[in-house]
FIZAPA-34598 format. One line per 3 residues: number of its first residue (from 1); their letters; for each residue x negated, y negated, z negated of C-alpha. Coordinates in pm, 1 decimal. Each point is the difference from the previous one (the first is absolute). Layout:
% residues N
NUM) A) X:Y:Z | ...;
END
This chain:
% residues 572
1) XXX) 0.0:0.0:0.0 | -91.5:-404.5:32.5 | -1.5:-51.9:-351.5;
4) XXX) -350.7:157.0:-79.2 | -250.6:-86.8:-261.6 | -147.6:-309.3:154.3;
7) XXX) 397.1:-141.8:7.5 | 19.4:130.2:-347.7 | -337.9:-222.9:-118.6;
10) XXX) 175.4:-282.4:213.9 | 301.3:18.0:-160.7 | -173.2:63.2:-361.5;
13) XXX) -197.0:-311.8:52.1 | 257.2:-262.0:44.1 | 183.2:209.2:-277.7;
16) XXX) -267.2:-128.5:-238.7 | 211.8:-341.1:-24.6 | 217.9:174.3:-245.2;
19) XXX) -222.6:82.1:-249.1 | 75.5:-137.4:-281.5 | 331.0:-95.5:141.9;
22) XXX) 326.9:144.8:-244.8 | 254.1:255.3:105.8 | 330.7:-203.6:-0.3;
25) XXX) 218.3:262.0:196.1 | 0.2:319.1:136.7 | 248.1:130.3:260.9;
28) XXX) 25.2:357.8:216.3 | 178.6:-95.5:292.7 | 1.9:377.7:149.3;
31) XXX) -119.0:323.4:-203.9 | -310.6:-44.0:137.5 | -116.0:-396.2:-50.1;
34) XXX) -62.2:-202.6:-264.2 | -35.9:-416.2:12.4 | -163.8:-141.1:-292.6;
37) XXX) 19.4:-384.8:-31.6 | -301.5:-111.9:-166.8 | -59.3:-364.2:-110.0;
40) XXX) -279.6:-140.4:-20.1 | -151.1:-350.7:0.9 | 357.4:-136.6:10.2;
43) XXX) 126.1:188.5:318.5 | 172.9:320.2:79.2 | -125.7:240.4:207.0;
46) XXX) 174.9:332.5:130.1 | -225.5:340.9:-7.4 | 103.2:250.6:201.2;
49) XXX) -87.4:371.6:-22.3 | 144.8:262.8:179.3 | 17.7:372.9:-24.1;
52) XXX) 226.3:23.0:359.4 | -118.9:362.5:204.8 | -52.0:-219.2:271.9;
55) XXX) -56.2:-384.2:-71.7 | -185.6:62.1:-343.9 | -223.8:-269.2:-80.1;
58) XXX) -102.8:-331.1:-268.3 | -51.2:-353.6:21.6 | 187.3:-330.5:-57.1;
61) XXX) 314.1:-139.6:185.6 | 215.2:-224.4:46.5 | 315.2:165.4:22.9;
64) XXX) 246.8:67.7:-311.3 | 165.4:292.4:119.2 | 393.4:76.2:-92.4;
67) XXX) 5.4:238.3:-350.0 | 239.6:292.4:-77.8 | 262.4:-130.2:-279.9;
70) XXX) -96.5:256.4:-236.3 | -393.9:27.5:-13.9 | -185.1:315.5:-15.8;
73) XXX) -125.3:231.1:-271.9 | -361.0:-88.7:137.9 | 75.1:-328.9:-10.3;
76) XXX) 158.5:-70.9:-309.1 | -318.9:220.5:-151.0 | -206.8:-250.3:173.1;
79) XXX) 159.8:-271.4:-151.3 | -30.1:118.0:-343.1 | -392.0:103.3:39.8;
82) XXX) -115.1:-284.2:184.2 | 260.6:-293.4:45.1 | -174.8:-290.5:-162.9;
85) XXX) -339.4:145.8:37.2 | -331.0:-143.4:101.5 | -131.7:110.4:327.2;
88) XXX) -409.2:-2.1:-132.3 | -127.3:163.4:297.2 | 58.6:169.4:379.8;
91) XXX) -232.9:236.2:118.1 | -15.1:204.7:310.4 | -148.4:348.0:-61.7;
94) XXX) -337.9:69.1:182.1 | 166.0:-26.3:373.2 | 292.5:150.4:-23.8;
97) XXX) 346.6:-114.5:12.0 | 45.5:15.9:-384.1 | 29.5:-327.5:-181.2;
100) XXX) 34.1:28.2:-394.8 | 183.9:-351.4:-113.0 | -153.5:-9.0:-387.2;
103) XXX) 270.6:-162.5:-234.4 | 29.6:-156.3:-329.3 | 319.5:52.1:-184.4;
106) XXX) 186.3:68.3:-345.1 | 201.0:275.1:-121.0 | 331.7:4.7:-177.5;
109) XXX) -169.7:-45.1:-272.7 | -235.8:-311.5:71.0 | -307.1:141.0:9.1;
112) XXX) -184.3:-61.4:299.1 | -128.5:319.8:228.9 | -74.8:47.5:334.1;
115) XXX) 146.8:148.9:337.1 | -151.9:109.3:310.0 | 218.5:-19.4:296.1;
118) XXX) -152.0:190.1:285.7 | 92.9:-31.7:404.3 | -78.6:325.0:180.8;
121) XXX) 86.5:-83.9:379.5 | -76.0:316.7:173.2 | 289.1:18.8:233.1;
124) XXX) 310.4:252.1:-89.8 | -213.2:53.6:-333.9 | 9.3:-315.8:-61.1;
127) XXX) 94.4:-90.1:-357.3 | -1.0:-315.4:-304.4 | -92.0:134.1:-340.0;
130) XXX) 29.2:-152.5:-339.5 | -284.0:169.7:-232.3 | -127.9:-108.6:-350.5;
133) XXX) -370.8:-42.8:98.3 | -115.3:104.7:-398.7 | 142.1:352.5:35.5;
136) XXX) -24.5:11.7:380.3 | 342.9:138.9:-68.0 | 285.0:-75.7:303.9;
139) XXX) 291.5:-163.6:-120.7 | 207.4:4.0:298.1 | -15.1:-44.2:380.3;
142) XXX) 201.0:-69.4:310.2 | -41.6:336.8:117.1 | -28.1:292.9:-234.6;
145) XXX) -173.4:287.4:122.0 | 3.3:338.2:-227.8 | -191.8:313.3:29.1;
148) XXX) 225.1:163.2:298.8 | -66.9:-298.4:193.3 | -389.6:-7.4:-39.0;
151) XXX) -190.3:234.3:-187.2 | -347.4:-229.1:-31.0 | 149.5:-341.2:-128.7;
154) XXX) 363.7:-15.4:-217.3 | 169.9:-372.4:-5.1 | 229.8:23.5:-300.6;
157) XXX) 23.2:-166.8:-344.4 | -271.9:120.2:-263.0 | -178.9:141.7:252.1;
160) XXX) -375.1:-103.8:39.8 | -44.6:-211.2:303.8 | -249.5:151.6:200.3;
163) XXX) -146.6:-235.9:321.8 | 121.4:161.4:387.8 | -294.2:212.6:111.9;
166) XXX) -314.3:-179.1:134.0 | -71.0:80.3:395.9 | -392.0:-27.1:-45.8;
169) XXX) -24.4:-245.6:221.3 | -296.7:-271.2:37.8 | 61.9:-346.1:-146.6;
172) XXX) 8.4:-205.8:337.9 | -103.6:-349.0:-206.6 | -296.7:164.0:-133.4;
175) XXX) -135.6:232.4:271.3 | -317.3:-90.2:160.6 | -38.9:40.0:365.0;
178) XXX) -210.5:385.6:-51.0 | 248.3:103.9:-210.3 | 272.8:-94.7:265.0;
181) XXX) -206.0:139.7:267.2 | -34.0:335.7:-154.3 | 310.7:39.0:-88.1;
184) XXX) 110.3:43.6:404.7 | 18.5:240.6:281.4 | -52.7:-219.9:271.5;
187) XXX) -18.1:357.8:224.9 | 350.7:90.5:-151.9 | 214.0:-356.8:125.7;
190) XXX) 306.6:-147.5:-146.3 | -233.9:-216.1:-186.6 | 286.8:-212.4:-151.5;
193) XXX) 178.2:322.7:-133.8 | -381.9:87.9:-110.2 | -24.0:-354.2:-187.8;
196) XXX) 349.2:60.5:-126.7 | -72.9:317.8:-148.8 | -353.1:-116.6:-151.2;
199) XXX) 90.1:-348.3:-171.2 | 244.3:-108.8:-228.5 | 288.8:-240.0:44.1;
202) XXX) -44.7:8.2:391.9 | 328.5:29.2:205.2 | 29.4:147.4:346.3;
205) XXX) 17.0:-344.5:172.0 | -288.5:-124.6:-206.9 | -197.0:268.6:83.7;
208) XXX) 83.0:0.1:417.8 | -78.3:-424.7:-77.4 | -346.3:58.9:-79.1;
211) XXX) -90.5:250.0:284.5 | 171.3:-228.3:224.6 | -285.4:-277.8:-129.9;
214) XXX) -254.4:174.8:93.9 | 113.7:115.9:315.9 | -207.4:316.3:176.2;
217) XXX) -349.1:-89.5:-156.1 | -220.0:167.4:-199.9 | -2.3:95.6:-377.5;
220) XXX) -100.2:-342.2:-141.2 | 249.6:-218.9:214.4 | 281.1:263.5:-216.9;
223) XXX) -217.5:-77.7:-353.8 | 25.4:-356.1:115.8 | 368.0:-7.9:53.3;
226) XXX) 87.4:140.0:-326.7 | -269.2:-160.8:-209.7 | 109.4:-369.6:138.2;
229) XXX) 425.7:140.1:-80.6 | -79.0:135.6:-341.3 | -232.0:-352.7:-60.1;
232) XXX) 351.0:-198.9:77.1 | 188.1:234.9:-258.9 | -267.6:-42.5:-240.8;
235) XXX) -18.1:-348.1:16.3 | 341.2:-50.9:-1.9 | 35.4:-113.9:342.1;
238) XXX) 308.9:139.3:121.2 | 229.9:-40.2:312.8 | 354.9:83.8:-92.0;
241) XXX) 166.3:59.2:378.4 | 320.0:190.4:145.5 | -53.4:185.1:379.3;
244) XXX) 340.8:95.2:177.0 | -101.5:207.1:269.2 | 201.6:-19.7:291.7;
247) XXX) 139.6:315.0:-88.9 | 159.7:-179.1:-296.7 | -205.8:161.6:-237.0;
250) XXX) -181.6:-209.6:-228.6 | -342.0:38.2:-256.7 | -131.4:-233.1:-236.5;
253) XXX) -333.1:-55.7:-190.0 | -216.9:-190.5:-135.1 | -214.4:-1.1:263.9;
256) XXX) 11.5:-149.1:341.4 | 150.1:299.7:223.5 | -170.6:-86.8:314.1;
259) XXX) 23.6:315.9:180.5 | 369.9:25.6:-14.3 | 213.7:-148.8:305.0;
262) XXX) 312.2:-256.1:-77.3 | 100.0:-281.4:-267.7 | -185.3:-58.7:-250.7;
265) XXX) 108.9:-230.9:-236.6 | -269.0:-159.7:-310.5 | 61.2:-42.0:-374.5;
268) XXX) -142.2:-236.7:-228.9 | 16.3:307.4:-323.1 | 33.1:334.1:17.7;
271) XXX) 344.2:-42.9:-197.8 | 161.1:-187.2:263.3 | -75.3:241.4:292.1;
274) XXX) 119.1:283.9:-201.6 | 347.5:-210.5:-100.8 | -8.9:-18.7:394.2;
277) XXX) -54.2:407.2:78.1 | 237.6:141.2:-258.4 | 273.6:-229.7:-148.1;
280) XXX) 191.8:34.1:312.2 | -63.5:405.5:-40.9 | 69.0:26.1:-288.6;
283) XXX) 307.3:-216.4:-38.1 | 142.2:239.9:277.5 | -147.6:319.5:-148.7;
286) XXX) 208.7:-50.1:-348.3 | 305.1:-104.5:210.3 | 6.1:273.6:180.3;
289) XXX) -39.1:223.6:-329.9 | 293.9:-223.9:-118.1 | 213.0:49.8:294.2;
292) XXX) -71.1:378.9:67.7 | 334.9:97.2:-126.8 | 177.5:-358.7:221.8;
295) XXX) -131.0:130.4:321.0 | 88.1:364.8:-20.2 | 325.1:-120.3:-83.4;
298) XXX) 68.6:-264.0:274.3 | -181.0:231.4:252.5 | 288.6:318.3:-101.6;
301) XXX) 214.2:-260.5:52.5 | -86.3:-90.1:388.3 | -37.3:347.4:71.7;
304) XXX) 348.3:67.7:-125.1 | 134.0:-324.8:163.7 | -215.2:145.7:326.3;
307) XXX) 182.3:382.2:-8.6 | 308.8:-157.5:-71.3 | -12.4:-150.7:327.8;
310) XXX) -54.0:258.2:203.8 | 250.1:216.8:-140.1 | 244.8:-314.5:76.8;
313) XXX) -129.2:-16.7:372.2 | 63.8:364.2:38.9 | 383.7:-59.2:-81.9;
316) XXX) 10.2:-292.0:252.9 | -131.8:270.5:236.6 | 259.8:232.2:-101.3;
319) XXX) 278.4:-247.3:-68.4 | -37.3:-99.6:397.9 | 36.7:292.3:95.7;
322) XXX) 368.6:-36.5:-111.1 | 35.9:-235.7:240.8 | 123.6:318.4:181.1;
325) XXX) 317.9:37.5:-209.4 | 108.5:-339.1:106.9 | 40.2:102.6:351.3;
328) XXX) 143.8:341.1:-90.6 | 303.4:-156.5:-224.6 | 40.4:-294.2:298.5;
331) XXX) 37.2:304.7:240.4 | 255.2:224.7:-192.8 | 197.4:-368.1:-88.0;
334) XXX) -10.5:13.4:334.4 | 95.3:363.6:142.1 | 197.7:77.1:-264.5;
337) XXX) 300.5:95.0:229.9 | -221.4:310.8:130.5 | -130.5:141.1:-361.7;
340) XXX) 204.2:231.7:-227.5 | 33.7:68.3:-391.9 | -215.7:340.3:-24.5;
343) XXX) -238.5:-74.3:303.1 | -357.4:16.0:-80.0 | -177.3:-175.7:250.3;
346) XXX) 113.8:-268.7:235.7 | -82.3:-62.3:357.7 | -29.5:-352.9:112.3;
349) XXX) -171.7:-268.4:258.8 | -231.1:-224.1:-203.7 | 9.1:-304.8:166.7;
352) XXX) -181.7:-196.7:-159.7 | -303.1:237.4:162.6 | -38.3:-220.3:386.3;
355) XXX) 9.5:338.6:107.3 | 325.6:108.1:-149.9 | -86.6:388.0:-106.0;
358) XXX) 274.5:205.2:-169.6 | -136.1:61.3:-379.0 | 128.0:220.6:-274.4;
361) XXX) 97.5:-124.9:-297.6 | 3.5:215.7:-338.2 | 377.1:37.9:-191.4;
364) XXX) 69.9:86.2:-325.7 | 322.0:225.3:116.7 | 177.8:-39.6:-315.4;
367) XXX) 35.2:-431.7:48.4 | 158.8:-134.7:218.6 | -113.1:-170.3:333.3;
370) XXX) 7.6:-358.1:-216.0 | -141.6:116.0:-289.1 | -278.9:160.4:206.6;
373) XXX) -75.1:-366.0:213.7 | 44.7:-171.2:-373.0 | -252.1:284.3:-126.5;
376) XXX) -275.8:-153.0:227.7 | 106.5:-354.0:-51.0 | -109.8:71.9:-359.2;
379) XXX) -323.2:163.9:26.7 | -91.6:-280.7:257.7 | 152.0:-253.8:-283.7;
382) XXX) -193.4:140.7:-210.8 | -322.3:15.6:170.5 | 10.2:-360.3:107.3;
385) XXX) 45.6:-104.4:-383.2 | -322.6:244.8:-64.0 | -148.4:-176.9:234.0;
388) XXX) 40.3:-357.5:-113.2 | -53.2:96.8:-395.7 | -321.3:195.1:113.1;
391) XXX) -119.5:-296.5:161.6 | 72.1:-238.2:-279.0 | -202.7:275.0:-242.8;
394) XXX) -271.7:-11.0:267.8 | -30.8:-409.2:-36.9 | 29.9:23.9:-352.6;
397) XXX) -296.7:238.5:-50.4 | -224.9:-194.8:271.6 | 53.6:-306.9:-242.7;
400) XXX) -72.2:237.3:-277.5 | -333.5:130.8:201.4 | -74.3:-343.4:91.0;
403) XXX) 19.3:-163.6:-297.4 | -156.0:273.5:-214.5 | -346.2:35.9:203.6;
406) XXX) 17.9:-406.6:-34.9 | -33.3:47.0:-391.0 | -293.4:262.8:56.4;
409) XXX) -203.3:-252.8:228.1 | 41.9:-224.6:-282.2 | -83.5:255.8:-254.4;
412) XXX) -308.9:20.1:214.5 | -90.2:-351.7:-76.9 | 134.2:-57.6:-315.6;
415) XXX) -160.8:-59.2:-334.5 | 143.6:170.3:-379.4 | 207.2:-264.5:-64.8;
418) XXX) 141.5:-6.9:332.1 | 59.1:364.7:12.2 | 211.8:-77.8:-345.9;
421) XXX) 187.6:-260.1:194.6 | 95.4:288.1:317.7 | 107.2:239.0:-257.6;
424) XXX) 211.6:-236.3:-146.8 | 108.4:-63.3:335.2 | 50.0:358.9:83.5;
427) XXX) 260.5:69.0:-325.1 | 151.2:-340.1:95.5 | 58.9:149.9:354.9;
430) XXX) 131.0:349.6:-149.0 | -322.6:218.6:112.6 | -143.9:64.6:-358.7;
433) XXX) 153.4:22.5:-295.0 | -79.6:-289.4:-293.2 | -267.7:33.3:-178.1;
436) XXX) 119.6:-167.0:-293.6 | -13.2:-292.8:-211.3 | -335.4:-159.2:169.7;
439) XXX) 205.6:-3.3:294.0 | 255.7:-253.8:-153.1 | -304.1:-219.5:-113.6;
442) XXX) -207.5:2.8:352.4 | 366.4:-120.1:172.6 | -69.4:-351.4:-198.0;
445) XXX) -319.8:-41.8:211.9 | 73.5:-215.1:315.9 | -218.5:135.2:337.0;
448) XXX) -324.6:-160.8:-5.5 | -151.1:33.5:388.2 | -349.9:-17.1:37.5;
451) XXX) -142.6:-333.5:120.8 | -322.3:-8.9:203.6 | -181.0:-302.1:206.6;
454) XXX) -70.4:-17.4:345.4 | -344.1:-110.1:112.5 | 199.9:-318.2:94.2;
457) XXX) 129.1:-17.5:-378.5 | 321.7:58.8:54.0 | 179.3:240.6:-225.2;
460) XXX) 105.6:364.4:143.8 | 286.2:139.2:-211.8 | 42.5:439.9:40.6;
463) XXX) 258.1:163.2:-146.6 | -163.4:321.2:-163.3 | 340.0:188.0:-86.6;
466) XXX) 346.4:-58.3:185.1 | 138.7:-180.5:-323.4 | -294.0:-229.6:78.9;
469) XXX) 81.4:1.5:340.5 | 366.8:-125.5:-56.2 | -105.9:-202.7:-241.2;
472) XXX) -268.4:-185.1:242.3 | 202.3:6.8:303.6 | 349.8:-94.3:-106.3;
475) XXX) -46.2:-246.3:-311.1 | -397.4:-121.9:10.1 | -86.7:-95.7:344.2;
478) XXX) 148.0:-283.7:135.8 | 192.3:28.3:342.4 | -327.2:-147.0:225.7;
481) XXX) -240.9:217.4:-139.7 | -111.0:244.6:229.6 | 64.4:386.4:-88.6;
484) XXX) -219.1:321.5:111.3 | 68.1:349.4:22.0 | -120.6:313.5:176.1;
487) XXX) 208.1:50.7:267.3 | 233.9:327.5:-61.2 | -266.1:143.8:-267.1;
490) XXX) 62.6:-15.4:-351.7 | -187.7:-238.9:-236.6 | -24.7:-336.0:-167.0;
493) XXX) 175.9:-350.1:69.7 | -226.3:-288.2:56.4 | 56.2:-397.4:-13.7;
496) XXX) -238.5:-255.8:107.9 | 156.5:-288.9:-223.7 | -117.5:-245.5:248.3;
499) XXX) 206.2:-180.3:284.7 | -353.1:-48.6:204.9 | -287.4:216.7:-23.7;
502) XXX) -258.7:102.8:246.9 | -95.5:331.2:192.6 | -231.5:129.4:-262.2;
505) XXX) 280.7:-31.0:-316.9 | 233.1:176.3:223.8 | -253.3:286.5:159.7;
508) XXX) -78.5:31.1:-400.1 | 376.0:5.9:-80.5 | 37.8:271.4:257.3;
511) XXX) -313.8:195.7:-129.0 | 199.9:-20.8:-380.9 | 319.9:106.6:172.6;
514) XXX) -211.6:334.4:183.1 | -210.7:76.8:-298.6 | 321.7:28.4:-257.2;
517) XXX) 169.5:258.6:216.3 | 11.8:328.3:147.5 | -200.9:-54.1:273.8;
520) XXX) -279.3:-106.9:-240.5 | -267.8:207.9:171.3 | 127.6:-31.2:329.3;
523) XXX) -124.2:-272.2:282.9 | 160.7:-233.2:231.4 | 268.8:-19.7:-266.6;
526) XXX) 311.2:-200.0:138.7 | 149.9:-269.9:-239.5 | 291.4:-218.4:67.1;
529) XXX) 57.4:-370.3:-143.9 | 253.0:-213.2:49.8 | 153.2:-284.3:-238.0;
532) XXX) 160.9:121.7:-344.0 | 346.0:-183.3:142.6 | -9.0:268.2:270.2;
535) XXX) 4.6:289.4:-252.7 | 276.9:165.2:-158.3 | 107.7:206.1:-220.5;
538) XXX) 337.7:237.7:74.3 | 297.9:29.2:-224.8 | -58.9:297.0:-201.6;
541) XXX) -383.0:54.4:117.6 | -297.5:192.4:-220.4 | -205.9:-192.6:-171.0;
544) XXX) -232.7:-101.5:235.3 | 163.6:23.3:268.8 | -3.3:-300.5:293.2;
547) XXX) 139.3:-53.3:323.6 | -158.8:-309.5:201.5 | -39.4:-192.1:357.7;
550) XXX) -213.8:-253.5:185.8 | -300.7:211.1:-84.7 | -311.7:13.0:190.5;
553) XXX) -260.8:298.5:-49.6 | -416.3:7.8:-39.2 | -178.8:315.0:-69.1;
556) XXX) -293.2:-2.9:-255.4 | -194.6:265.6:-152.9 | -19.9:-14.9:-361.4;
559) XXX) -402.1:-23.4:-135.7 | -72.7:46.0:-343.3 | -257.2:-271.2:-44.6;
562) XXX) 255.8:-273.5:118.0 | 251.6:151.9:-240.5 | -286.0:-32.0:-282.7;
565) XXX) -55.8:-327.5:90.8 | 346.3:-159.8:-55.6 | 38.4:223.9:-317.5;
568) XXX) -319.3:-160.9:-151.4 | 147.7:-364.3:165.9 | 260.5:76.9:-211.3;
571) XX) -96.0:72.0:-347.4 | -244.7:-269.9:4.7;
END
């Protein structure tokens, strides 16, 4: 993974501004994060450290994630071990990805002792551990792992902590250039796997960095390479930058990445560019945990909606069939002179055929010829009102389809407390039961759209749930404000609360209006606008829900870094 050892000493190092600094608060926004907010020489400032399988990592931020209501065991233990505490030291372990947070605190009883809070980021065994560093005893982690689990190292409380095995690697600050040398097989290859396999803290893409330096030379210009990257780390000279390939996949270090192809974007700490690489990531990693159960649900719910169509086409094709029975009771109203009580079949010209062929019709010899013509005048009845309820059904559950895979774009998108405000939406609607009293309390809450800036400065309102959407469209913009949507895809409402603007607020408007939708990862995205008077909302409607005119369409393909850029416009 990025986050190696030299991110880790990075990260530790601008860290060192909270020594000293006193615990004030400690959240867990998901089972595996904590955020402590430390204070120290009259400012807060956030530290987060993360035990996530996949975006596990440590360093400051700048982002006060939403919190559960209720916190968690780990965290109210945190709270009463270390809430008020002195941070007296941060340490990064040799050159691993361990950091060990020494704290100063009191017990229950007054007396002042000492905790060790340790941040193991070693991918899925990742893990945040509380110990009490006199009896090297764990009180509690993130993560407990017993015996079953791993037979070398336990994680539980009153166990002895016992460190993740060493690898045996070389210290890469420290080695000298025979050392380095010797520790090659320049006849084997793969030297960058070779020089991640020999030296601590060195990621993949560091590793591939330095043998890109020193291009297809000889043994020194590779010593050289790595001496003058490990010089940087050990001065403290460090590059913070983001690559996005242009296969969309993006790396980050602390080191220029000059042998990887696309953006690359530059960071003034180490802090910021990981804010920049995960918080997005993240934020969508514990929504999607959140919304597991939403989106099996809503998705049941299509398919149903999606079957229940077909079977309704079917009938039309059977109900036209009947179509038939028409003509049959028109021709025995019609011959009824010629057809007995008791005959079974009767013998007519059909000519309502061009051609005029004699047809046999089917009797039930027990009616009469009248009863047998009103016989077919009621399965034909009967078939056209099939035909026109089965088509109403079939509208109804395109609506249903239509505005159902609307709420999962936006579920896509959306943050916690927006999925809160699409449940409520969803009980309101009749698709999920109520949850209960927090419901009543969240229905006080009026829609709150977010608000970015153009690079023009001119705000860009989105809609980020379809109360939000109402909400914007119907009772916050004003009726010469121009309105954006994806045209016939399912996602977000967007205002430009401006009656002039130039090409660049609206492209960026239309980027907004691409990005929050289904088509997020698609190109050439098309996206209607048109003035808010020209948009309407039907009698009856979903939330949601808009008809409109007078619109003109532009096609835009939504890019990440643009997005970033009017989200960081925004907060600041």
């Amino acid at each position: 993974m990025s986050f190696d050892g030299l991110v880790t000493r990075a990260a530790v190092r601008e860290m060192q501004m909270l020594v000293g600094g006193r615990i004030n608060k400690i959240y867990q926004p998901s089972e595996n994060e904590l955020l402590l907010q430390v204070r120290v020489q009259q400012r807060n400032h956030l530290l987060l450290i993360s035990a996530h399988p996949s975006y596990a990592r440590i360093h400051l931020t700048r982002h006060m994630t939403e919190n559960p209501l209720e916190p968690p065991m780990f965290c109210m233990l945190m709270r009463k071990h270390c809430e008020g505490g002195i941070i007296t030291a941060i340490e990064q372990v040799d050159m691993e990805r361990i950091v060990h947070i020494h704290i100063r605190a009191r017990n229950d009883l007054g007396d002042d002792v000492t905790r060790l809070l340790i941040a193991e980021i070693m991918g899925r065994h990742s893990n945040i551990i509380l110990t009490d560093p006199e009896s090297n005893h764990i009180i509690d982690a993130v993560r407990r792992v017993s015996h079953a689990v791993n037979r070398y190292r336990q994680v539980l409380p009153g166990v002895t902590y016992r460190r993740p095995p060493t690898q045996d690697k070389h210290h890469p600050l420290t080695a000298d250039e025979a050392t380095f040398i010797r520790s090659l097989d320049f006849n084997q290859g793969r030297l960058d796997r070779q020089i991640v396999d020999r030296f601590a803290g060195i990621s993949p893409v560091v590793a591939k960095e330095i043998v890109h330096r020193a291009g297809l030379g000889e043994r020194s210009r590779l010593w050289q390479a790595f001496s003058k990257v490990m010089a940087d780390i050990r001065e403290h000279r460090y590059q913070p930058t983001i690559v996005v390939s242009p296969e969309q996949k993006a790396f980050f270090s602390v080191v220029a990445l000059t042998h990887l192809k696309g953006d690359a974007q530059t960071f003034d700490s180490v802090s910021s560019c990981l804010d920049a690489f995960f918080h997005g990531k993240a934020e969508r990693d514990r929504v999607r945990q959140q919304t597991l159960d939403l989106v099996r649900k809503l998705k049941n719910e299509i398919e149903k909606n999606e079957k229940k169509i077909q079977v309704l086409e079917r009938e039309i094709r059977e109900a036209e069939k009947a179509e038939n029975a028409r003509i049959y009771g028109e021709l025995l109203t019609a011959y009824m002179h010629q057809i007995q009580r008791g005959d079974r079949v009767a013998r007519v010209i059909n000519y309502y055929d061009p051609e005029a062929p004699e047809i046999e019709i089917p009797l039930d010899p027990q009616l009469t010829p009248s009863e047998n013509a009103q016989r077919y005048f009621k399965r034909y009845n009967k078939a056209k009102a099939t035909r026109q309820w089965n088509k109403e059904q079939m509208e109804k559950a395109q609506q249903d389809i239509t505005y159902l895979e609307s709420v999962l774009a936006l579920l896509e998108n959306a943050s916690l407390k927006e999925v809160e405000q699409i449940r409520e939406e969803l009980e309101e609607e009749g698709w999920l039961r109520p949850s209960g009293k927090g419901t009543r309390k969240r229905k006080k809450e009026a829609p709150s759209p977010a608000v970015y800036h153009s690079s023009e400065g001119i705000p860009i309102l989105v809609g980020k749930n379809n109360k939000q959407n109402d909400y914007l469209t119907h009772h916050l913009a004003s009726s010469g404000d121009t309105w954006l949507h994806t045209k016939d895809i399912p996602g977000s409402h967007v205002v430009i609360r401006a009656r002039t603007f130039g090409e660049q607020t609206l492209h960026e408007a239309a980027m907004l209006a691409a990005y929050f939708s289904k088509a997020r990862h698609s190109s050439q995205v098309p996206v209607d606008y048109t003035l808010v008077k020209y948009v309407r909302k039907p009698s009856g409607a979903r939330p949601g829900f808009v008809i409109y005119d007078h619109q003109k369409t532009l096609y835009v393909t939504p890019d990440e870094s643009v997005i970033r850029q009017l989200t960081e416009k925004a907060r600041s």
